[in-house]
mmCIF file of the N, C-alpha and C atoms, coordinates in Angstrom:
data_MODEL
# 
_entry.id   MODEL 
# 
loop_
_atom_site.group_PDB 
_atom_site.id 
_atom_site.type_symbol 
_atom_site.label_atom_id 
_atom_site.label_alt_id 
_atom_site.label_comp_id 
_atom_site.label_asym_id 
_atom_site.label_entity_id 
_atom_site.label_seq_id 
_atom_site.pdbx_PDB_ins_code 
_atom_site.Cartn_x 
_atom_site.Cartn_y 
_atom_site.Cartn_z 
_atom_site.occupancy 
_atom_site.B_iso_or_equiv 
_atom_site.pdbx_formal_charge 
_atom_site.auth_seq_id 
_atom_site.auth_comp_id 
_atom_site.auth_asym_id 
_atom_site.auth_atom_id 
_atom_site.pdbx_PDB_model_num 
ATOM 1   N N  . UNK A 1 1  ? -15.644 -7.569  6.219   1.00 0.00 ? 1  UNK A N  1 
ATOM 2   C CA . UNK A 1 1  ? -15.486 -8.244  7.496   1.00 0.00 ? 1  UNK A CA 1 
ATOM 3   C C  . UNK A 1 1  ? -14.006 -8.355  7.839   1.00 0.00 ? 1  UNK A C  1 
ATOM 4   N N  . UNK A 1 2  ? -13.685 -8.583  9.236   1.00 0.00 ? 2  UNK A N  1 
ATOM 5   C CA . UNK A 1 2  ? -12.340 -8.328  9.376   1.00 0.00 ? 2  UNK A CA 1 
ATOM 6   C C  . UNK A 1 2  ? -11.923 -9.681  8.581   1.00 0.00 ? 2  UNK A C  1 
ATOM 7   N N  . UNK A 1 3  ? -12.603 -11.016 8.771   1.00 0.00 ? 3  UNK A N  1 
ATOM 8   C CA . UNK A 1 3  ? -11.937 -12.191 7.548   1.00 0.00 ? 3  UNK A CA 1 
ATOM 9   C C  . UNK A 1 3  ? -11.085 -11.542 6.480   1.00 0.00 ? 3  UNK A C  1 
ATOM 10  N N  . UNK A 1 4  ? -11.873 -10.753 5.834   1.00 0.00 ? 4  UNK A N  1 
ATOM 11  C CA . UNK A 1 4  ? -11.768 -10.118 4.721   1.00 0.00 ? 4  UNK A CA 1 
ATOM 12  C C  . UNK A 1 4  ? -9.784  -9.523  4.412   1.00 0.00 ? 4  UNK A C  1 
ATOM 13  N N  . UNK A 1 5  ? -9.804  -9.252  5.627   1.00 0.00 ? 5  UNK A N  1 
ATOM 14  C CA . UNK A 1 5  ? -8.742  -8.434  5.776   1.00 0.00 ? 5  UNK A CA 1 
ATOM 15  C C  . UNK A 1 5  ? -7.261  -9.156  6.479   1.00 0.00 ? 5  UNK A C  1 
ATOM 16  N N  . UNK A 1 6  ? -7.813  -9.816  6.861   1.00 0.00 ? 6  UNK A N  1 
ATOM 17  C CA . UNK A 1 6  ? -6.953  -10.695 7.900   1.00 0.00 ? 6  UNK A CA 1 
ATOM 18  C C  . UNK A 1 6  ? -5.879  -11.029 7.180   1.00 0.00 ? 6  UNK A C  1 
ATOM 19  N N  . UNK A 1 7  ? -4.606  -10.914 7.862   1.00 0.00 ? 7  UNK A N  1 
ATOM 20  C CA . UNK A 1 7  ? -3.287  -11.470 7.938   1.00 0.00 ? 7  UNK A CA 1 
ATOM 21  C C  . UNK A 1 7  ? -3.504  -13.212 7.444   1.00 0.00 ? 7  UNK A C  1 
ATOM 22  N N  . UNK A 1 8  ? -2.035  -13.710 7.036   1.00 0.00 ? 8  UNK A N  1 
ATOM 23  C CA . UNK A 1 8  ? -2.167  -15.011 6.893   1.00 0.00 ? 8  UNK A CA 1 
ATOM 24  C C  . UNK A 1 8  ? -0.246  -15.179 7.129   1.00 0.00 ? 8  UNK A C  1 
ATOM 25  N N  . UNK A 1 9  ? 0.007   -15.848 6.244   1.00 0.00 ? 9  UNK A N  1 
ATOM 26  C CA . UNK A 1 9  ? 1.135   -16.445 6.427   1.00 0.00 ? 9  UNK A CA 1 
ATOM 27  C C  . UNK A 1 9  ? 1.941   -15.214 5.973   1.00 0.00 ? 9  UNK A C  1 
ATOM 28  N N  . UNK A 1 10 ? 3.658   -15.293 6.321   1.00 0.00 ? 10 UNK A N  1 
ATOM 29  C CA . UNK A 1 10 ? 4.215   -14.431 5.388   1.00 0.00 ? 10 UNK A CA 1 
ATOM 30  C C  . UNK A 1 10 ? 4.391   -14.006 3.368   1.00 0.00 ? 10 UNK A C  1 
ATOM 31  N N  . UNK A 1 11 ? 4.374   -15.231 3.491   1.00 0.00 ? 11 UNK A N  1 
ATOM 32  C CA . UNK A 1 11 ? 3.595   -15.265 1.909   1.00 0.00 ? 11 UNK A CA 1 
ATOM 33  C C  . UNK A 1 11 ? 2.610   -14.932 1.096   1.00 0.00 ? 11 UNK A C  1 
ATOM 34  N N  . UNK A 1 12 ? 1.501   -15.083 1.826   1.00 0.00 ? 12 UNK A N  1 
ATOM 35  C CA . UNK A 1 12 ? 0.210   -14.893 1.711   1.00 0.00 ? 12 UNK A CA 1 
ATOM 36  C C  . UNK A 1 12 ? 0.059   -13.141 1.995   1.00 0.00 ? 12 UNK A C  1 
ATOM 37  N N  . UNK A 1 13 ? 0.803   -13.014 2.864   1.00 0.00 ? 13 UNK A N  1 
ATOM 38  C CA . UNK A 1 13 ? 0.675   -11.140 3.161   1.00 0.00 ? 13 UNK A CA 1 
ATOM 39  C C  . UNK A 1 13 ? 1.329   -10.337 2.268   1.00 0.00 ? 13 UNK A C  1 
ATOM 40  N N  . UNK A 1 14 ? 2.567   -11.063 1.829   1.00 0.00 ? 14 UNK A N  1 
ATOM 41  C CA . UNK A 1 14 ? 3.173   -10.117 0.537   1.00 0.00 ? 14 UNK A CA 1 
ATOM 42  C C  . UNK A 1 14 ? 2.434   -10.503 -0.746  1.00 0.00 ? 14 UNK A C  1 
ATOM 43  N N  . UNK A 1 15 ? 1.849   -11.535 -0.739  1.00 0.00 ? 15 UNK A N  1 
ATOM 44  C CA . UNK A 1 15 ? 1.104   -11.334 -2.129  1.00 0.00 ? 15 UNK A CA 1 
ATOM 45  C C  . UNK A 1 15 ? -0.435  -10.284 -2.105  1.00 0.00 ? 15 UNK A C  1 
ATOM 46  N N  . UNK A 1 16 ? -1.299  -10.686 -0.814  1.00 0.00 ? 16 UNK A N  1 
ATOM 47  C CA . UNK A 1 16 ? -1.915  -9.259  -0.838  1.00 0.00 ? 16 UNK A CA 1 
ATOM 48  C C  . UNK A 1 16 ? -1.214  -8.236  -0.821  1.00 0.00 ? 16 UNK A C  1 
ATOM 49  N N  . UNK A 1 17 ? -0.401  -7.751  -1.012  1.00 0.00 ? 17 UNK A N  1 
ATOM 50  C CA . UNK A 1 17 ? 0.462   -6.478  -0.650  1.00 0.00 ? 17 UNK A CA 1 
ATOM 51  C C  . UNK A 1 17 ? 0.497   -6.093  -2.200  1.00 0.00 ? 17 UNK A C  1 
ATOM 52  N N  . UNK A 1 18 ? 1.116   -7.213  -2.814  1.00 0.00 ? 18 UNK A N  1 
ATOM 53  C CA . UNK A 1 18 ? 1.319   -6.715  -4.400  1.00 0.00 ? 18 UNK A CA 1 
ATOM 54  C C  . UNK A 1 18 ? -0.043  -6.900  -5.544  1.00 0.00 ? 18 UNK A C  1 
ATOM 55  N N  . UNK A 1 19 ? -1.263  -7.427  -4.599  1.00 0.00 ? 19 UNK A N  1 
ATOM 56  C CA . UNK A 1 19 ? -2.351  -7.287  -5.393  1.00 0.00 ? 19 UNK A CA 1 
ATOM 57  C C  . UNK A 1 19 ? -2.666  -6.200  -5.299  1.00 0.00 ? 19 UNK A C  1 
ATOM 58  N N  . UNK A 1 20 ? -2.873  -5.728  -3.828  1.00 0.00 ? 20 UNK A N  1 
ATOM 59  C CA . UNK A 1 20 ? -3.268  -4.242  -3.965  1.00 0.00 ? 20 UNK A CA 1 
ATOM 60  C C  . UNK A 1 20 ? -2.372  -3.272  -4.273  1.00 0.00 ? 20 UNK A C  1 
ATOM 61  N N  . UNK A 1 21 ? -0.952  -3.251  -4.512  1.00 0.00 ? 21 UNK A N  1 
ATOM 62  C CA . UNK A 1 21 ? -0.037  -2.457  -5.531  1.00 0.00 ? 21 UNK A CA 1 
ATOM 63  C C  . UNK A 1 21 ? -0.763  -2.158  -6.507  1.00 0.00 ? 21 UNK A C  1 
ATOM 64  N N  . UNK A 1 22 ? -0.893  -3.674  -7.410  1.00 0.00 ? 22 UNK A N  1 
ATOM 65  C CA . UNK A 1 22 ? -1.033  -3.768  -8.750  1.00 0.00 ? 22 UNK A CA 1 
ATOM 66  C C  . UNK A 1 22 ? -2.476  -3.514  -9.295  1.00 0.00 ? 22 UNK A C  1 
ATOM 67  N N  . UNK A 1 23 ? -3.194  -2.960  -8.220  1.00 0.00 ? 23 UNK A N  1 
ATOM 68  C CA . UNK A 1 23 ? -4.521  -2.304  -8.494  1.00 0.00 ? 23 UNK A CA 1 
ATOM 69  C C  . UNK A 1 23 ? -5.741  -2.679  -8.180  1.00 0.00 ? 23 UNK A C  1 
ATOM 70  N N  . UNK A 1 24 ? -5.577  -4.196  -7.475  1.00 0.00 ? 24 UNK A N  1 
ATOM 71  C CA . UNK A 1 24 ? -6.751  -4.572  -6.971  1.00 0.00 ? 24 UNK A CA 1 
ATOM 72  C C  . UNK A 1 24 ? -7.570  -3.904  -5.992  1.00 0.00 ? 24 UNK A C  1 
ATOM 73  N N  . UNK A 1 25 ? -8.800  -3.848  -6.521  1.00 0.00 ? 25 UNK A N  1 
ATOM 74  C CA . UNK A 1 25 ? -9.862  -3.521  -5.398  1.00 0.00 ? 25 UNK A CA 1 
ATOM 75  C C  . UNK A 1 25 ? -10.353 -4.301  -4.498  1.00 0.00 ? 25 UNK A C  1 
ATOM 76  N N  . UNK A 1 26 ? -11.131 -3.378  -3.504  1.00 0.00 ? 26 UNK A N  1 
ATOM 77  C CA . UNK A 1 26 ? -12.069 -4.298  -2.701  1.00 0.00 ? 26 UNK A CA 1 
ATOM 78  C C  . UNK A 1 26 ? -11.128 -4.272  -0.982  1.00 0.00 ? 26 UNK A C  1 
ATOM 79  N N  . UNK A 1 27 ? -11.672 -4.779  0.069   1.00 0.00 ? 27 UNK A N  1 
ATOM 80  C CA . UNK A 1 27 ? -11.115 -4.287  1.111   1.00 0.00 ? 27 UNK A CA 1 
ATOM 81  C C  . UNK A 1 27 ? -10.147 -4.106  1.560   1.00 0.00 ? 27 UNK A C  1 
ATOM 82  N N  . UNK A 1 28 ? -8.835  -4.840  1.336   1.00 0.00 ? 28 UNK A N  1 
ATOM 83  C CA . UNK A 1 28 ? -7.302  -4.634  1.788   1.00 0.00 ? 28 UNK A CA 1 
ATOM 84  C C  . UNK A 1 28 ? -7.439  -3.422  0.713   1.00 0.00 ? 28 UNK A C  1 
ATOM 85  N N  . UNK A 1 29 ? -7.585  -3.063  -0.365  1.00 0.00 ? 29 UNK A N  1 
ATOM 86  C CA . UNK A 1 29 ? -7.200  -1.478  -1.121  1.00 0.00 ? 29 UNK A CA 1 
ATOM 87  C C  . UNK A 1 29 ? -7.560  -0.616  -0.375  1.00 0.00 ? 29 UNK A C  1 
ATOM 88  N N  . UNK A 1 30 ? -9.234  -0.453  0.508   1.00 0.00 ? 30 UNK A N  1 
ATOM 89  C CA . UNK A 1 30 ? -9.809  0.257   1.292   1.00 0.00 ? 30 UNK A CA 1 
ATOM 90  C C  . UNK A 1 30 ? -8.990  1.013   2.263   1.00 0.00 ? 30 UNK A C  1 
ATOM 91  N N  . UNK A 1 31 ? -8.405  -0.312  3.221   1.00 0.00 ? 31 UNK A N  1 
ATOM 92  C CA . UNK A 1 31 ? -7.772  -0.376  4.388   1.00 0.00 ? 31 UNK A CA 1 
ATOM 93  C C  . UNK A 1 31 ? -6.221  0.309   4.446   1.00 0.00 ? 31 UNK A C  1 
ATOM 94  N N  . UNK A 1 32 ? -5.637  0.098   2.972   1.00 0.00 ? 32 UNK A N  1 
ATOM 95  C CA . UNK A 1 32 ? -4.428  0.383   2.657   1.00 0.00 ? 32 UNK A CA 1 
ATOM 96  C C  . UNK A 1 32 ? -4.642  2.251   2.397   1.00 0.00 ? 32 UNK A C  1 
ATOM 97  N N  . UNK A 1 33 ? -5.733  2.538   1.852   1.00 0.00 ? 33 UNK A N  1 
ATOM 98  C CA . UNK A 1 33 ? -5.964  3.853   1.622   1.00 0.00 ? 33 UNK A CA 1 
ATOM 99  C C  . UNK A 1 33 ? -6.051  4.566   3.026   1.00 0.00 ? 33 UNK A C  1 
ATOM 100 N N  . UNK A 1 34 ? -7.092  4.302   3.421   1.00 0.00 ? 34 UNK A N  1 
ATOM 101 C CA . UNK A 1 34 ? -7.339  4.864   4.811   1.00 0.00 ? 34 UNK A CA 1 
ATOM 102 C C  . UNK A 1 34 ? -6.299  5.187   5.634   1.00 0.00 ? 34 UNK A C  1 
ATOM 103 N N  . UNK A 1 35 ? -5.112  3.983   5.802   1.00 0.00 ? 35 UNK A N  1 
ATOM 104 C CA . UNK A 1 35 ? -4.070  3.976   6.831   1.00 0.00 ? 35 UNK A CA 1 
ATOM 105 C C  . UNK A 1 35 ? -2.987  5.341   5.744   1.00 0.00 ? 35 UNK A C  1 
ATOM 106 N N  . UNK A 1 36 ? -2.801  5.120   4.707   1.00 0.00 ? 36 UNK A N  1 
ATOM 107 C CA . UNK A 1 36 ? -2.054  5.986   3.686   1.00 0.00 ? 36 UNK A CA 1 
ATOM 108 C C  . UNK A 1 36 ? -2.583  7.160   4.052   1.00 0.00 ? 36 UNK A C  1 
ATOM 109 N N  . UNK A 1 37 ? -3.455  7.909   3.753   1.00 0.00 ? 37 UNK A N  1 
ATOM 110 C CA . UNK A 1 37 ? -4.699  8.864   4.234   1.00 0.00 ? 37 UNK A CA 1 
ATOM 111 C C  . UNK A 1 37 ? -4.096  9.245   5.508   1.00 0.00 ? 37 UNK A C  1 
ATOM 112 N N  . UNK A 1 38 ? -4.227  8.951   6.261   1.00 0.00 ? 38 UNK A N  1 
ATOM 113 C CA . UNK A 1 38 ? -4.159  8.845   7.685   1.00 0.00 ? 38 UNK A CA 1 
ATOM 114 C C  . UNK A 1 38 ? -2.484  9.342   8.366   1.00 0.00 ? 38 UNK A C  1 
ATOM 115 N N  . UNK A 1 39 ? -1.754  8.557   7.364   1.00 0.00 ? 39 UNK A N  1 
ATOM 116 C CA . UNK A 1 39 ? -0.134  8.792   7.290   1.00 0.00 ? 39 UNK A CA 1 
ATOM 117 C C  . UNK A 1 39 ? -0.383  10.754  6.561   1.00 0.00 ? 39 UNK A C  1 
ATOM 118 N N  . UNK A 1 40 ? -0.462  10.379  5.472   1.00 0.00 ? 40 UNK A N  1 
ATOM 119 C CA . UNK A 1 40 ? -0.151  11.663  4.443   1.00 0.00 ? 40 UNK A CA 1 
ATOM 120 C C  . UNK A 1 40 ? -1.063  12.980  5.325   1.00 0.00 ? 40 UNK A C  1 
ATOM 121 N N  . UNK A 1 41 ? -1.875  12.833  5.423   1.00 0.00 ? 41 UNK A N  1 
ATOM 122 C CA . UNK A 1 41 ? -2.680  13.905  6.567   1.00 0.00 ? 41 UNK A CA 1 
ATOM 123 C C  . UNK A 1 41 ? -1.926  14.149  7.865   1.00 0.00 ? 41 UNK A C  1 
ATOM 124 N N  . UNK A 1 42 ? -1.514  13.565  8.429   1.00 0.00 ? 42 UNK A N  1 
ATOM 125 C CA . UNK A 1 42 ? -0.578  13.485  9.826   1.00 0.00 ? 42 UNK A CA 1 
ATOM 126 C C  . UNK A 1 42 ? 0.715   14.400  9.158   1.00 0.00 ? 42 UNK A C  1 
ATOM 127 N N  . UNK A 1 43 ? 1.264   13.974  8.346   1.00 0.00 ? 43 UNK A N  1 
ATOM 128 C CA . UNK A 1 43 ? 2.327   14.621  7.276   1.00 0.00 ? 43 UNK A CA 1 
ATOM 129 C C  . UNK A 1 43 ? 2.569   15.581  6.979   1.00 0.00 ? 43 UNK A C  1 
ATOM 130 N N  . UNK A 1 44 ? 1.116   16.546  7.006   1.00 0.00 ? 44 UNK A N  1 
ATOM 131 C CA . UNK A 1 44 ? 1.251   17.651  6.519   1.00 0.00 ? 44 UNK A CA 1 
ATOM 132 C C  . UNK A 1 44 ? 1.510   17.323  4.976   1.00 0.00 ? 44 UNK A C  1 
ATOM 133 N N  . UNK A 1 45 ? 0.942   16.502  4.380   1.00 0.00 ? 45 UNK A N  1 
ATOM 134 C CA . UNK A 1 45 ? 0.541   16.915  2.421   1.00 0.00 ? 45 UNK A CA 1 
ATOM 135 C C  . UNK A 1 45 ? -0.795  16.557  2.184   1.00 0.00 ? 45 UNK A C  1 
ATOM 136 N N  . UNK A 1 46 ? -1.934  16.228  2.909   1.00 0.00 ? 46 UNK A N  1 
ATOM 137 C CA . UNK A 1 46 ? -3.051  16.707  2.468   1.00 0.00 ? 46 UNK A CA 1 
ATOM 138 C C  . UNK A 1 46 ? -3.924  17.789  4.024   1.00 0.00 ? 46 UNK A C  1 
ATOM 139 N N  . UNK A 1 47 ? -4.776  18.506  3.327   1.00 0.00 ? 47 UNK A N  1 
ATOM 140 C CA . UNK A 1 47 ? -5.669  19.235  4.282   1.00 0.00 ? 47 UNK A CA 1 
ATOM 141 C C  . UNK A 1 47 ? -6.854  18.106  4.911   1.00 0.00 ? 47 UNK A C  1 
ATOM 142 N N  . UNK A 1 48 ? -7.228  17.059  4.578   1.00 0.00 ? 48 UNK A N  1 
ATOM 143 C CA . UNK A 1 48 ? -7.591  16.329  5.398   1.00 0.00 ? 48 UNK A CA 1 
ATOM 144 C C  . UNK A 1 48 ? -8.016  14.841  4.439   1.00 0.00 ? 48 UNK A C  1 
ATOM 145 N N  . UNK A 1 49 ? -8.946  14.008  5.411   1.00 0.00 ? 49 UNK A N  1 
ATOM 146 C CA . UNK A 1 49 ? -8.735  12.800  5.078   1.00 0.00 ? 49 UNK A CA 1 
ATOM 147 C C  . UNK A 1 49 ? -8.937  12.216  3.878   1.00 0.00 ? 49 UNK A C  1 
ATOM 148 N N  . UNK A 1 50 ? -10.035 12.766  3.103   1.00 0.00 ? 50 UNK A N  1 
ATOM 149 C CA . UNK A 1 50 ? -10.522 12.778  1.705   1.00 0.00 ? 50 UNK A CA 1 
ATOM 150 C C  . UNK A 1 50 ? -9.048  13.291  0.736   1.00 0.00 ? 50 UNK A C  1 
ATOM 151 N N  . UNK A 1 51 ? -8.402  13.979  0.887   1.00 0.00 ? 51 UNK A N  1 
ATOM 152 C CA . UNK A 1 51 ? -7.153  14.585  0.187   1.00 0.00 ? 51 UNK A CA 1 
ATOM 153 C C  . UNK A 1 51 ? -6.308  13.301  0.098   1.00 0.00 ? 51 UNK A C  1 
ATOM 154 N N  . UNK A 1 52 ? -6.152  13.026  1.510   1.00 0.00 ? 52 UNK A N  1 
ATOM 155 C CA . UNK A 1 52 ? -5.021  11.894  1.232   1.00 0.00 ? 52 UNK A CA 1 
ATOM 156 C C  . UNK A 1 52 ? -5.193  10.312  1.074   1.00 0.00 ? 52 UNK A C  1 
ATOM 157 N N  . UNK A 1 53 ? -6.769  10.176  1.233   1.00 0.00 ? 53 UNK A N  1 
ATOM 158 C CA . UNK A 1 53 ? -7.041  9.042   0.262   1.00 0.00 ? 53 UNK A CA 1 
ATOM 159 C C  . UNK A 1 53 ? -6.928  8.856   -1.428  1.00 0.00 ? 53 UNK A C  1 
ATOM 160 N N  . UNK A 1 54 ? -7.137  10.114  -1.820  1.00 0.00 ? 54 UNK A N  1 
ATOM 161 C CA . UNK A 1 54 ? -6.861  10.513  -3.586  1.00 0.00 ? 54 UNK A CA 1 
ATOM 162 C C  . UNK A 1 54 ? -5.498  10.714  -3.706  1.00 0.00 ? 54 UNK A C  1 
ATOM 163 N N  . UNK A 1 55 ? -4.903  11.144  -2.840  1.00 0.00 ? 55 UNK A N  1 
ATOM 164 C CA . UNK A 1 55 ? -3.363  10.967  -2.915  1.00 0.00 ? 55 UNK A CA 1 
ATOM 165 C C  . UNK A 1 55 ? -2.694  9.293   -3.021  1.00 0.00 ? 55 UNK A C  1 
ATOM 166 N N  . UNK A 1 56 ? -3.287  8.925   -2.138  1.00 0.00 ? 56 UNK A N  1 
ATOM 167 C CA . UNK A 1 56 ? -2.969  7.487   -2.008  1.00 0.00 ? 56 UNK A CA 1 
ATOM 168 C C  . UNK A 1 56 ? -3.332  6.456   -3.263  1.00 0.00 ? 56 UNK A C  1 
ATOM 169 N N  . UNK A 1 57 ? -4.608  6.508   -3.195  1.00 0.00 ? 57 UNK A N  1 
ATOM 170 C CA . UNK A 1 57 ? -4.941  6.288   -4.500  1.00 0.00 ? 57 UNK A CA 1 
ATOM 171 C C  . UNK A 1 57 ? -4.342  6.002   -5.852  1.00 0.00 ? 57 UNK A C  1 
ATOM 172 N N  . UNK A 1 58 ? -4.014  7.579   -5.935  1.00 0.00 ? 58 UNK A N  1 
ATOM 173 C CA . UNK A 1 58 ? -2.930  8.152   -7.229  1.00 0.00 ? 58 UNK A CA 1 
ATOM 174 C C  . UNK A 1 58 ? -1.526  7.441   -7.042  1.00 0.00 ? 58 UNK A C  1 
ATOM 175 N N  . UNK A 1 59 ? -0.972  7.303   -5.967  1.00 0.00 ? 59 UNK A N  1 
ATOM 176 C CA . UNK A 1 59 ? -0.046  6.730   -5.933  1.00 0.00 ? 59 UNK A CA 1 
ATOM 177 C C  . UNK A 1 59 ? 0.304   5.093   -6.217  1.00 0.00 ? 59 UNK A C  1 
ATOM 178 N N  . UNK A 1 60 ? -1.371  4.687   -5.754  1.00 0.00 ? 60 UNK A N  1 
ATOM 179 C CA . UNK A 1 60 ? -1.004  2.948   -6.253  1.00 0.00 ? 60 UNK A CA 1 
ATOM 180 C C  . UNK A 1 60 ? -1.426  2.527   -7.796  1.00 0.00 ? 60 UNK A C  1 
ATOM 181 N N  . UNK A 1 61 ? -2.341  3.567   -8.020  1.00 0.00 ? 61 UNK A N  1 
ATOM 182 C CA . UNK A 1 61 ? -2.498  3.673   -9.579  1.00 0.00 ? 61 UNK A CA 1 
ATOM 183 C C  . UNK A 1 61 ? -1.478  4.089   -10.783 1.00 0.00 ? 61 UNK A C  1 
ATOM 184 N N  . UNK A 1 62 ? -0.959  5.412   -10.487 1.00 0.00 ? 62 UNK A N  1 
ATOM 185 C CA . UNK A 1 62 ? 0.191   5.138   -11.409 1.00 0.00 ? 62 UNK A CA 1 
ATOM 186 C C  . UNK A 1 62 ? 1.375   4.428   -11.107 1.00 0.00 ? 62 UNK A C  1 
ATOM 187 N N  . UNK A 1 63 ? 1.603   3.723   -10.362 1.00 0.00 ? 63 UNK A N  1 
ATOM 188 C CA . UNK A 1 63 ? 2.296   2.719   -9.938  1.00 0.00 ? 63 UNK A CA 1 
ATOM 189 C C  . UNK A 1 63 ? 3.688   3.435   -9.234  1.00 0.00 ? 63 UNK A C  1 
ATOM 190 N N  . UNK A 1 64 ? 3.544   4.605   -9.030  1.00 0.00 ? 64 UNK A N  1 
ATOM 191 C CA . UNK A 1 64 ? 4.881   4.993   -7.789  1.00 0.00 ? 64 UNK A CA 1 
ATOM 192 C C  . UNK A 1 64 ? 4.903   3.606   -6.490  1.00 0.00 ? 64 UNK A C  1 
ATOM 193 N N  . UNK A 1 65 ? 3.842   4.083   -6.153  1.00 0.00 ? 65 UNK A N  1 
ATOM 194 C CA . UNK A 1 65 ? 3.819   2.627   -4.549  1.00 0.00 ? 65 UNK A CA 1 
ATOM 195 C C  . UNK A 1 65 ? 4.745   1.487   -4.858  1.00 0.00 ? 65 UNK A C  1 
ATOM 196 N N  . UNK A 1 66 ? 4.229   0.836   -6.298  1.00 0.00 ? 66 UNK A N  1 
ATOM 197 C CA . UNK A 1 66 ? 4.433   -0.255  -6.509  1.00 0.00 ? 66 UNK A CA 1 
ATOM 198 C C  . UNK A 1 66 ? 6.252   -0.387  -6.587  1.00 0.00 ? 66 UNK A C  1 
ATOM 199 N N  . UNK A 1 67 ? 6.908   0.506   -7.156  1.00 0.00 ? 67 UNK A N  1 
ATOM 200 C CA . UNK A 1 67 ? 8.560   1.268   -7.555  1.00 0.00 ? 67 UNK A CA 1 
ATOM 201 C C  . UNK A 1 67 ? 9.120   1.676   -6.784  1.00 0.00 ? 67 UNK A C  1 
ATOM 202 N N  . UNK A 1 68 ? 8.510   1.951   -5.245  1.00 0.00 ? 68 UNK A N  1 
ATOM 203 C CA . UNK A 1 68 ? 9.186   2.421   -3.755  1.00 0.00 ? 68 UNK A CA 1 
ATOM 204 C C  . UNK A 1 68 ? 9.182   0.747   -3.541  1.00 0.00 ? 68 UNK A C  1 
ATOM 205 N N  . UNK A 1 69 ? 8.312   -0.203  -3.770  1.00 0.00 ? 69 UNK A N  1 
ATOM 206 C CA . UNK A 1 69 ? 8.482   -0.797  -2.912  1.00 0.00 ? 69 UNK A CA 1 
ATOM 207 C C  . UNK A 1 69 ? 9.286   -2.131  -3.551  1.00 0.00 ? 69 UNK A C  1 
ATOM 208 N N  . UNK A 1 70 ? 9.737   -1.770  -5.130  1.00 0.00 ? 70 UNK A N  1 
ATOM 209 C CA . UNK A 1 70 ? 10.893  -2.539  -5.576  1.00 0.00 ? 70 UNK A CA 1 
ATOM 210 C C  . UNK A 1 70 ? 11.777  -2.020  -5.378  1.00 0.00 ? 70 UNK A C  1 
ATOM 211 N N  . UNK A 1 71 ? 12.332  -0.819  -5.209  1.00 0.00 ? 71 UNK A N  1 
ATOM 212 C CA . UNK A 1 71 ? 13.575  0.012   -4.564  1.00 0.00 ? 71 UNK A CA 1 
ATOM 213 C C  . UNK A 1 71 ? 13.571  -1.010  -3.360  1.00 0.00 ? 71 UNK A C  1 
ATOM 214 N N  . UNK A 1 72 ? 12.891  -0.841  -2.681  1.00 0.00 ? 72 UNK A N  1 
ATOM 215 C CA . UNK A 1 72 ? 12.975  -0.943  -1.061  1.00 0.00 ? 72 UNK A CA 1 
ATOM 216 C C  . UNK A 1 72 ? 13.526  -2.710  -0.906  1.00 0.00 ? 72 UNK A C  1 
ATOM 217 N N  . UNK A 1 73 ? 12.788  -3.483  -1.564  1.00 0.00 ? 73 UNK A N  1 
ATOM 218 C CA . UNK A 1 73 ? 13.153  -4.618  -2.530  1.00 0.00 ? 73 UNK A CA 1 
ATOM 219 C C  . UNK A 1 73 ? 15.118  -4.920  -2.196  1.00 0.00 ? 73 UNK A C  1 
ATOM 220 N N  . UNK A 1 74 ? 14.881  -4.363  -3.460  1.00 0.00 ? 74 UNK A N  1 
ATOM 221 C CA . UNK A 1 74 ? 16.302  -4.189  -4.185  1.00 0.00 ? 74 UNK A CA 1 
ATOM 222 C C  . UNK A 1 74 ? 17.297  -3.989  -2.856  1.00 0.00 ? 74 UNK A C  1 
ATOM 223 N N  . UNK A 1 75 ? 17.045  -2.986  -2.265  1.00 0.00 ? 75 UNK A N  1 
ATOM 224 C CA . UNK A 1 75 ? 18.230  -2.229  -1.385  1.00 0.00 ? 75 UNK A CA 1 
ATOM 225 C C  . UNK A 1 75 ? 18.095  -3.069  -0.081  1.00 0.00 ? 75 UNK A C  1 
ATOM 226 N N  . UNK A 1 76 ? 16.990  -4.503  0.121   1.00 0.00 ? 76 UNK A N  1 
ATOM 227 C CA . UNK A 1 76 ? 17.183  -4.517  1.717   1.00 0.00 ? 76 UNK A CA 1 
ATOM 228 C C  . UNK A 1 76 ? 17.184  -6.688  1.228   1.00 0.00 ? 76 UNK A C  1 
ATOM 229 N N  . UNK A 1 77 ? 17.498  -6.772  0.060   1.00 0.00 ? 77 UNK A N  1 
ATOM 230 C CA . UNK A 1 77 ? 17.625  -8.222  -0.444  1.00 0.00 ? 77 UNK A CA 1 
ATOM 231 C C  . UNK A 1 77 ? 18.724  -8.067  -0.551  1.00 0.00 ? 77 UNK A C  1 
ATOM 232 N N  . UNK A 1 78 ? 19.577  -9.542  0.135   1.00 0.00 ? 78 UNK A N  1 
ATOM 233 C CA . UNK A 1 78 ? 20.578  -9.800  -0.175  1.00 0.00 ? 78 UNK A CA 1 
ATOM 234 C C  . UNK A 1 78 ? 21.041  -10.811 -1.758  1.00 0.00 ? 78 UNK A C  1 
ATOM 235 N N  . UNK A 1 79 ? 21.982  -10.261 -2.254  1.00 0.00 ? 79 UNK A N  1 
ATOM 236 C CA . UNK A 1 79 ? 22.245  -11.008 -3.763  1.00 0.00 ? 79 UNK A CA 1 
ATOM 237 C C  . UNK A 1 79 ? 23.068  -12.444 -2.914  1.00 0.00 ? 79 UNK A C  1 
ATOM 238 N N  . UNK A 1 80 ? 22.418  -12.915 -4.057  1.00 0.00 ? 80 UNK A N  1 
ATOM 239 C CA . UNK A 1 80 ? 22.810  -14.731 -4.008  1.00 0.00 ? 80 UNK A CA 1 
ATOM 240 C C  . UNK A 1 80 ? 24.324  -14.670 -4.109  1.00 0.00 ? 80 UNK A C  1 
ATOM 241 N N  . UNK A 1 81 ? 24.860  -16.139 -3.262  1.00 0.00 ? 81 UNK A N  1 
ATOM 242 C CA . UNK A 1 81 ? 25.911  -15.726 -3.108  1.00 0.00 ? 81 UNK A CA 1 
ATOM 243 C C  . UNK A 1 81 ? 26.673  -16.084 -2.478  1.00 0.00 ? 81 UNK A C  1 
# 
């Protein structure tokens, strides 16, 4: 259900963000695939939508996703100070 999926606070959205990094299933993983899918197919690196859901997939499973998005982290946090 869209409940299911729904936005909340800023807090609340980055911690779904890093559940479904860190491998959780169930509908925000769904939703996160699909839109990934959807990106990577548009992209030109899969031949269609099924490709780049297993791409996506693969990516939050061996934990690349999760390592772009402590880079990304890292490089856009300011150090204390």
């Amino acid at each position: 259900t869209l409940a299911e999926i729904a936005g909340g606070t800023p807090a609340e959205n980055a911690a779904a963000t890093r559940a479904v990094l860190a491998g959780e299933s169930g509908p925000r993983r769904d939703i996160v695939l699909l839109n990934a899918a959807a990106a990577i197919y548009v992209g030109g690196l899969a031949a269609d939508l099924e490709e780049g859901v297993a791409k996506a997939a693969a990516s939050i499973d061996s934990g690349a996703a999760e390592s772009v998005l402590q880079s990304l982290i890292a490089a856009t946090v300011s150090p204390a100070g």
